[in-house]
C-alpha positions, 0 to 999 in steps of 0.5 A: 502507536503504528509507525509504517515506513514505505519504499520502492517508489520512484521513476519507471517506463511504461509497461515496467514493474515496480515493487513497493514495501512498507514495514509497520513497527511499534504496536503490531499486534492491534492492527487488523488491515494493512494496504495501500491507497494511492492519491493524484494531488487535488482528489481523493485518496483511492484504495489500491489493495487492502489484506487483513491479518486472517489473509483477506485481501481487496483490490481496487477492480482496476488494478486487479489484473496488474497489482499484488499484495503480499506479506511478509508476517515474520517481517512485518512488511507488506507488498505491492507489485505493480506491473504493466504499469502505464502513465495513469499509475502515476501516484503518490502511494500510501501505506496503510494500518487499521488498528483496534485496541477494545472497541477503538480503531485507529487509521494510521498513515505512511507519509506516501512514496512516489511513483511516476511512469514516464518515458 
């Protein structure tokens, strides 16, 4: 089992920063990726920024520019910085985990923080 708990979202102005963490807890060791997916209510979840446990890490093309994805191993917390961030941005943020134990992988999923921009 993967427990991820998220924090940071909330309210910001456009062309503000936002800084989103999500700590995992419980079977560490067996997760292999940890990101964020981002989802506006009635489409499908987007990826945001994925980093696997050797340091890869992906960005969506979009976000590149403006979002980076940091971890924190001694903590075992993941980071989101979001900056220039405009109205679009405007999401529900999700944390998270793939985990494999043998040949089983497991997706695991943080119940999502909000994060509006809006003046």
């Amino acid at each position: 089992q993967v427990h991820l708990v998220e924090s940071g979202g909330g309210l910001v102005q456009p062309g503000g920063s936002l800084r989103l963490s999500c700590a995992a807890s419980g079977s560490i060791h067996t997760i292999r990726v940890m990101g964020w997916y981002r989802q506006t209510p009635g489409k499908q979840r987007e990826l945001v920024a994925t980093i696997t446990e050797g340091g890869s890490i992906v960005y969506d093309d979009s976000l590149k520019d403006r979002f980076t994805l940091s971890r924190d191993d001694a903590k075992n917390t993941v980071y989101l910085e979001m900056n220039r961030l405009s109205p679009e941005d405007t999401d529900v943020y999700y944390c998270y985990a793939w985990s494999t134990v043998l040949d089983d992988g497991h997706e695991w999923w943080g119940q999502g923080t909000q994060v509006t921009v809006s003046s």
